[in-house]
C-alpha positions as CSV (number, residue, x, y, z in Angstrom):
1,X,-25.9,29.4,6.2
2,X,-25.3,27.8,3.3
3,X,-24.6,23.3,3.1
4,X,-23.2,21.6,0.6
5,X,-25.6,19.1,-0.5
6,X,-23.7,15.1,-1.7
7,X,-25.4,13.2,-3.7
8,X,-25.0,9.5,-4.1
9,X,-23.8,8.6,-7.3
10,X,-22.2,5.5,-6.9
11,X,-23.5,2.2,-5.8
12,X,-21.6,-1.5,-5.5
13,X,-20.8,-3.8,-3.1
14,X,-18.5,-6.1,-2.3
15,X,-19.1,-9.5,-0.4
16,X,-17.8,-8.3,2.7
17,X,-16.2,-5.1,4.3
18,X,-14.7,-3.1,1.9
19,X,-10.8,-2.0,3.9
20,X,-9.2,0.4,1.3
21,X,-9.4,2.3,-1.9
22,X,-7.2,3.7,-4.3
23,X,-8.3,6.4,-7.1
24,X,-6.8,5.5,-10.4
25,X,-7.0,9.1,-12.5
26,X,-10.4,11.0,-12.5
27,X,-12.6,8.3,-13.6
28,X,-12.0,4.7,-12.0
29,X,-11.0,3.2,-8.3
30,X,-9.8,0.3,-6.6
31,X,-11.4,-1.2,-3.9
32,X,-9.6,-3.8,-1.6
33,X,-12.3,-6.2,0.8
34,X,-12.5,-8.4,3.4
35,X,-13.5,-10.6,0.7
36,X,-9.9,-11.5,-0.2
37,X,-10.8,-9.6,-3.4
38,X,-10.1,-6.2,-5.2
39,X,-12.3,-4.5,-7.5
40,X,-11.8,-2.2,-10.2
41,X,-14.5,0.1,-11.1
42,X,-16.0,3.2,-13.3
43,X,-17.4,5.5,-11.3
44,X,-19.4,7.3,-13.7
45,X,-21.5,3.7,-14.4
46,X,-20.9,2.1,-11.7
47,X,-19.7,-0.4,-13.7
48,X,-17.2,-3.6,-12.5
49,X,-14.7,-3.5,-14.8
50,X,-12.4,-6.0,-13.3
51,X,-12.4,-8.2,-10.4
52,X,-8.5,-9.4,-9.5
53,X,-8.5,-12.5,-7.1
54,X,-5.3,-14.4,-5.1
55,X,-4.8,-13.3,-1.7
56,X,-5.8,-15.2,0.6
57,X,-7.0,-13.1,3.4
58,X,-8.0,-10.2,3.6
59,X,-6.8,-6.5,1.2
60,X,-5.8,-4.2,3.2
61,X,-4.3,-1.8,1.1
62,X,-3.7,-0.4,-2.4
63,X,-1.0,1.6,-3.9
64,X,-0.9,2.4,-8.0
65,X,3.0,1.7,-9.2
66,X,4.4,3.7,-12.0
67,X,3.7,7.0,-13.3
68,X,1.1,5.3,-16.5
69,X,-1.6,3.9,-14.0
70,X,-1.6,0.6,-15.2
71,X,-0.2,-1.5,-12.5
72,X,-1.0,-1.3,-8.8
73,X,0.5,-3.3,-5.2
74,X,-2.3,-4.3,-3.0
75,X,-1.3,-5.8,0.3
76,X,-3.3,-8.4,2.2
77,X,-3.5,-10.3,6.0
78,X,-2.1,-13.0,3.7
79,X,1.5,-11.5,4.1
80,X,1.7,-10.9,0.9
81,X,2.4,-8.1,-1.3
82,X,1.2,-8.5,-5.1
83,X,2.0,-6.5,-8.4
84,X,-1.1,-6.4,-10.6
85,X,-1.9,-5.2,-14.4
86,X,-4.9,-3.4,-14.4
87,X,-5.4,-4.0,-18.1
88,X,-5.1,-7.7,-18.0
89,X,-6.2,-8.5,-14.0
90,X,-2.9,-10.7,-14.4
91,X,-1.1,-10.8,-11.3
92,X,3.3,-9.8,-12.0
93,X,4.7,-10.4,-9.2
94,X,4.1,-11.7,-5.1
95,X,6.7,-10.4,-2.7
96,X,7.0,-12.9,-0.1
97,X,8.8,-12.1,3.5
98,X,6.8,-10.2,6.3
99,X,5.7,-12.4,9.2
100,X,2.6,-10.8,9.8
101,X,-0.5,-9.0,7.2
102,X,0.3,-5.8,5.3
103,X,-1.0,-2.4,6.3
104,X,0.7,0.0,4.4
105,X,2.9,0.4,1.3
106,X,4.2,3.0,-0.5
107,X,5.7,4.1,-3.8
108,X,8.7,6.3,-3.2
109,X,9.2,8.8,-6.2
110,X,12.0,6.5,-7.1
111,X,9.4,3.6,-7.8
112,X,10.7,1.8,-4.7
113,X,8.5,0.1,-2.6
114,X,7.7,-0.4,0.8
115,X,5.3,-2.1,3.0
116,X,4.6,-1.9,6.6
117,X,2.7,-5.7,8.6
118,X,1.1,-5.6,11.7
119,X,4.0,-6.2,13.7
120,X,5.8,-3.2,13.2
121,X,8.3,-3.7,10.6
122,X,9.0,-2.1,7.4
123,X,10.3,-4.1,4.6
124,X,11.6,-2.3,1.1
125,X,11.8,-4.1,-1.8
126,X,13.4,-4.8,-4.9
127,X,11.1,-4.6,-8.2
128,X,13.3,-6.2,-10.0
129,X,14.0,-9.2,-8.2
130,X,11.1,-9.6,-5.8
131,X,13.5,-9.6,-3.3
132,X,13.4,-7.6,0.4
133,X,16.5,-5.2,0.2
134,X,16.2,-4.1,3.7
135,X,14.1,-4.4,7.2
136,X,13.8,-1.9,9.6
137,X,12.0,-1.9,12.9
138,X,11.8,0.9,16.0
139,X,14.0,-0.5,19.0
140,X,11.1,1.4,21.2
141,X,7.9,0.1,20.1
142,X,5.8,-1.4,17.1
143,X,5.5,1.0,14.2
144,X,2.1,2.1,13.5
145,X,2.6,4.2,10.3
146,X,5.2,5.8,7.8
147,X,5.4,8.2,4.9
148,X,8.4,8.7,2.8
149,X,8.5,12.4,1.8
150,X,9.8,13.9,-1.5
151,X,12.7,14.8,0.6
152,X,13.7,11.2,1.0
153,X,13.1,11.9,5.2
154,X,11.3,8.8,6.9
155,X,8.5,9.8,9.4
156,X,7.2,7.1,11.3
157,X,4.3,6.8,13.8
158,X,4.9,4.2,16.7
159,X,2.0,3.1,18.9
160,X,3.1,4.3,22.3
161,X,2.0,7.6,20.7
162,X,5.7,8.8,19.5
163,X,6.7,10.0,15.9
164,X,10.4,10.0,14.8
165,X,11.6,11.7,11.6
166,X,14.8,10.5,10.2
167,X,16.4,12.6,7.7
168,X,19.0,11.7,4.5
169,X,22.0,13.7,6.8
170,X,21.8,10.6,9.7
171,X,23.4,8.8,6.4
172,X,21.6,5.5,8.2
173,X,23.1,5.7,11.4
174,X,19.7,5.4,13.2
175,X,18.1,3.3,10.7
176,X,18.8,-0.5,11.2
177,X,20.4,-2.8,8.2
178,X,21.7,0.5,6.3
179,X,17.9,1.3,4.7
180,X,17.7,4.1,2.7
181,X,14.7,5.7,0.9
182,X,14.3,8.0,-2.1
């Protein structure tokens, strides 16, 4: 019987619990913490390229933006949503709106972004303008969850256990405010 052996190759810490990580190409991460910080990292050093600090509470998650891995969204307990420069550690951009933290976001193929907060809602915004385009919530319970699939269908996850697709041919009739994703 044969076992694959792992070997640790990595080793760095952050302050406090480390909630998320994002793989930037073959070489480097992000890491998101309880810390209120995110690190950026070489993984064949081990070496702290970059530490980015603002939130104020704790990262929850990390999504890159674009297709040249140089900017990313992390998303924090501080309800806030921020657009960072990996090269400079400058942050772009804060999107400001949810009422509770940020567990999720996601890029749609079409660059557009949205987040999920702890209280069930789903917010897409505008790059451009920092603005939230749309909200959607489930009239049946909290959202726990969503993915955005090539084909533009929205799955979501709800916490009394449920999942619910909605596809591009509803043309928005279940999806509250008009919200469309691509």
């Amino acid at each position: 019987m044969k076992s694959d052996v792992y070997y640790i190759v990595f080793r760095a810490r952050h302050d406090e619990r480390v909630n998320c990580l994002c793989a930037v190409g073959k070489t480097h991460f992000l890491s998101g913490s309880s810390d209120k910080t995110l690190k950026y990292w070489e993984i064949s050093s081990s070496k702290l390229i970059r530490t980015f600090n603002g939130h104020n509470g704790f990262v929850n998650c990390i999504e890159l933006y674009g297709n040249d891995n140089k900017k990313f969204l992390s998303g924090s307990c501080d309800k806030t949503i921020k657009l960072w420069s990996l090269d400079t550690g400058e942050c772009l951009k804060t999107f400001y709106g949810h009422e509770c933290g940020i567990s999720k976001i996601q890029v749609t193929k079409n660059n557009e972004i949205l987040s999920l907060s702890y209280d069930g809602v789903i917010k897409q915004w505008d790059i451009n303008t920092n603005i939230c385009m749309c909200s959607f919530k489930d009239d049946t319970d909290a959202i726990s969850c969503f993915k955005v699939l090539n084909s533009a269908n929205l799955i979501i996850g709800l916490k009394n256990g449920r999942i619910k697709i909605w596809s591009k041919k509803d043309e928005g009739k279940n999806l509250k405010n008009n919200c469309t994703f691509s």
